[in-house]
C-alpha positions as CSV (number, residue, x, y, z in Angstrom):
1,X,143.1,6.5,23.0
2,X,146.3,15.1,22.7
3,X,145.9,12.0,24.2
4,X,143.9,8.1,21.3
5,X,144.1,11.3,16.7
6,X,145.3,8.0,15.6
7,X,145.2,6.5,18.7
8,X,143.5,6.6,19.5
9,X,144.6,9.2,17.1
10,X,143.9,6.6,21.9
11,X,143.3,6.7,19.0
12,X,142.9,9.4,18.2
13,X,143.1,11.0,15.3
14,X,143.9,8.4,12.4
15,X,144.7,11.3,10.2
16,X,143.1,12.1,12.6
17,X,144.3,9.2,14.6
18,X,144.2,9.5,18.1
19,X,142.9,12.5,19.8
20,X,143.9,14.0,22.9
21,X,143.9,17.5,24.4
22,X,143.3,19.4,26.8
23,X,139.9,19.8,28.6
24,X,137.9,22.1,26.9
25,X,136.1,23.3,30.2
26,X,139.9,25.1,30.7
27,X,141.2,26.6,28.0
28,X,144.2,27.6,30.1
29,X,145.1,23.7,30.1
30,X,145.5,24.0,26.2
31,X,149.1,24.5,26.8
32,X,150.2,23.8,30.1
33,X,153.7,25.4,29.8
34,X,152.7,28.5,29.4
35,X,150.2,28.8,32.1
36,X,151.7,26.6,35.2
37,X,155.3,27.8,35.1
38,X,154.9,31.0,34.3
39,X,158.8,32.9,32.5
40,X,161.5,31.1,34.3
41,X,162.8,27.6,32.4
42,X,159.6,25.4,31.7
43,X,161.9,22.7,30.8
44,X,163.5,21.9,34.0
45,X,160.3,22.7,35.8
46,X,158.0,20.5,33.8
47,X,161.0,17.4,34.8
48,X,161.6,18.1,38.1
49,X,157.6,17.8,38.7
50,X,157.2,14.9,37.1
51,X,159.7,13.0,38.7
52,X,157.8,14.4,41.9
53,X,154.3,13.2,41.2
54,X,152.5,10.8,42.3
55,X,149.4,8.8,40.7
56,X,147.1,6.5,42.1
57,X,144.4,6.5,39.5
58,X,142.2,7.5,37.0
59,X,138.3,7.4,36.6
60,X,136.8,7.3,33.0
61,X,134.2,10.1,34.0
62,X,131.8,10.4,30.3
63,X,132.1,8.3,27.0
64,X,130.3,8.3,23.6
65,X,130.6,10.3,20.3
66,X,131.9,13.8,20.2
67,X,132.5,16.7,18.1
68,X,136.2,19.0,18.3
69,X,138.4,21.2,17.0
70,X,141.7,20.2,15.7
71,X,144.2,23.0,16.0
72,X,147.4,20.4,15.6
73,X,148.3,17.3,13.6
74,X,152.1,15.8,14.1
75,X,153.3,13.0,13.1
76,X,153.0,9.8,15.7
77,X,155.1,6.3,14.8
78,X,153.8,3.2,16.3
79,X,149.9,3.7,15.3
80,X,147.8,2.8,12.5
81,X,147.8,6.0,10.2
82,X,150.9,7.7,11.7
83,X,149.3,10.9,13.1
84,X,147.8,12.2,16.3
85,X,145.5,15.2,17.0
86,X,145.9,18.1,19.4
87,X,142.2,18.9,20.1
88,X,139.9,21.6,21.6
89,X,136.2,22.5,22.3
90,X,135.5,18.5,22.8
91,X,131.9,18.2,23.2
92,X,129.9,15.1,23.6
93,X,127.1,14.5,21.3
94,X,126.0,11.3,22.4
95,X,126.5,8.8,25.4
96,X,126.6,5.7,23.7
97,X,129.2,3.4,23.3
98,X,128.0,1.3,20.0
99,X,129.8,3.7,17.5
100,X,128.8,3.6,13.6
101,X,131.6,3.3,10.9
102,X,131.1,6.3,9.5
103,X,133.7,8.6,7.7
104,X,133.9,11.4,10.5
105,X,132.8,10.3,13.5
106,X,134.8,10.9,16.6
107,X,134.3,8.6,19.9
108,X,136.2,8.4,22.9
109,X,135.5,9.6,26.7
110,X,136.8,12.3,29.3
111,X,139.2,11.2,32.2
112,X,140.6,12.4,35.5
113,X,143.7,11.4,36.4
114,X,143.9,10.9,40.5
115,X,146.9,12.0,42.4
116,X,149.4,14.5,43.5
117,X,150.2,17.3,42.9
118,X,147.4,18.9,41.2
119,X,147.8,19.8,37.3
120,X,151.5,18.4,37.6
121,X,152.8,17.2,34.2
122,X,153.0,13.4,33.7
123,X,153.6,10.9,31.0
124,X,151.3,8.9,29.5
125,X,151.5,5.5,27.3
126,X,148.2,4.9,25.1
127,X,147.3,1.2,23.9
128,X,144.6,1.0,21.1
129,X,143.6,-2.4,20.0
130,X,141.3,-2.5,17.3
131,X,140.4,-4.9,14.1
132,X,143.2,-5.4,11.3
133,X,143.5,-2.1,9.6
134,X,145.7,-2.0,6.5
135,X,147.0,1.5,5.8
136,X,146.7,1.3,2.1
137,X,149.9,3.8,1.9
138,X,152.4,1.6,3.3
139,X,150.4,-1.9,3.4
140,X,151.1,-2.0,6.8
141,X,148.0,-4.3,8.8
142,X,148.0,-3.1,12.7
143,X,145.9,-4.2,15.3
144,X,147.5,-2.4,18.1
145,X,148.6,1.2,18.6
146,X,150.7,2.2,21.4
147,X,152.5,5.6,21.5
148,X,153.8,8.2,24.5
149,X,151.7,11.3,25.7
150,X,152.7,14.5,27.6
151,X,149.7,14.8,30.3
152,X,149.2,15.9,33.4
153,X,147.0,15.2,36.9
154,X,143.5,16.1,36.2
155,X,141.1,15.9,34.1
156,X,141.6,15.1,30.4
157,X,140.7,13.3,27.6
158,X,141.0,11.0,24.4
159,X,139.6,10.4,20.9
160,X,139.7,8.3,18.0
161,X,138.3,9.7,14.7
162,X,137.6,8.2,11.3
163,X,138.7,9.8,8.7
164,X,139.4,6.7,6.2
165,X,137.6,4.4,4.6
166,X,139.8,1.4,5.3
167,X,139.6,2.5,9.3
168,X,135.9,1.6,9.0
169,X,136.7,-2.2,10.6
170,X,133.3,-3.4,12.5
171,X,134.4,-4.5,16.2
172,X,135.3,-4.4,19.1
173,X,138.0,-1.4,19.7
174,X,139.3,-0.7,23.3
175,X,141.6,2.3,24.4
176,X,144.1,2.3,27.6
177,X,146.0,4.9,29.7
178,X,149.5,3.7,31.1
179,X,151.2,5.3,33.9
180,X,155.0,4.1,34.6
181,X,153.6,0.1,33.7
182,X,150.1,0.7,35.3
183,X,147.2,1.1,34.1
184,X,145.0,3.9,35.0
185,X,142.2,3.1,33.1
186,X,140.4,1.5,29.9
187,X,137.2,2.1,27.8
188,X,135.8,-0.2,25.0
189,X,133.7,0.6,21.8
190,X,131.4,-1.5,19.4
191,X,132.0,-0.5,16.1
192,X,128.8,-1.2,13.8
193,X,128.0,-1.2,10.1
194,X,127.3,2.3,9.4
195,X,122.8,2.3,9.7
196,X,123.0,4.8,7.0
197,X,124.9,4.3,4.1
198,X,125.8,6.7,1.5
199,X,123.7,7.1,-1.1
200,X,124.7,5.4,-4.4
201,X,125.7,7.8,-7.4
């Protein structure tokens, strides 16, 4: 779902909601501004190529459960938890995508966004839906997260991570990416009892 920590937190990152970042294959894509406009006003640039670009696609390219690096949290309203997750060194650990409920586990999946010009910064809308959670803090039940993403053509990608008990929902969870009211793309996840349950004290 820096793209699902809550959300997707796409997801990604509940707390660690919904994880997005950067792909961790270029670490010159961790922060785009600084890299693809070089001194003159990123601002303006970063506008004037979005409202340039043009996507046609996007191609969910490797899914499962992976480890990261957070090296941002802020604070994200519309998703379950109220945080997302700027994310490096994303590394997958397993394909699968029946993923246990398990305090700390990150799934999600690597993207590539098709179109024109290459690396040009987009917008992005992410859509979680997920089983009831109740955030316990404000007693607030969601089943849908949806928040904006600064992105760009290319590849990228998107996490959710548990790092609360009452996230741990058994279902069916399934992330989108939105471009300008189309949809690029979609993944879905089983979430399962966890097989190995902590240890009574």
């Amino acid at each position: 779902m820096q793209h699902l920590k809550r959300s997707i937190r796409l997801w990604g990152v509940i707390s660690a909601a919904t994880i997005i970042g950067a792909d961790a294959a270029s670490a010159q894509q961790g922060n785009p501004s600084t890299w693809r406009y070089g001194p003159y006003d990123k601002n303006i640039q970063r506008k004037l190529t979005q409202d340039t670009a043009s996507v046609t696609g996007a191609t969910v390219m490797e899914v499962g459960i992976y480890t990261a690096r957070v090296i941002k949290t802020f604070d994200v309203p519309g998703v379950a938890g109220g945080t997302n997750q700027g994310l490096d060194s994303f590394t997958l650990g397993q394909a699968t995508t029946n993923v246990p409920a398990r305090i700390g586990t990150r799934f999600g999946f690597r993207y590539t966004i098709h179109g024109t010009p290459s690396n040009a910064p987009i917008a992005l809308t992410m859509v979680g839906e997920h089983p009831p959670l109740k955030d316990p803090k404000t007693g607030k039940t969601q089943t849908r997260d949806e928040y904006e993403l600064e992105s760009w053509i290319g590849q990228t990608y998107t996490s959710y991570s548990f790092d609360n008990e009452w996230e741990l929902i058994p279902g069916r969870w399934n992330f989108e990416v939105w471009h300008k009211g189309k949809k690029l793309c979609e993944q879905s996840f089983t979430v399962i009892s966890d097989p190995k349950p902590k240890a009574k004290k």
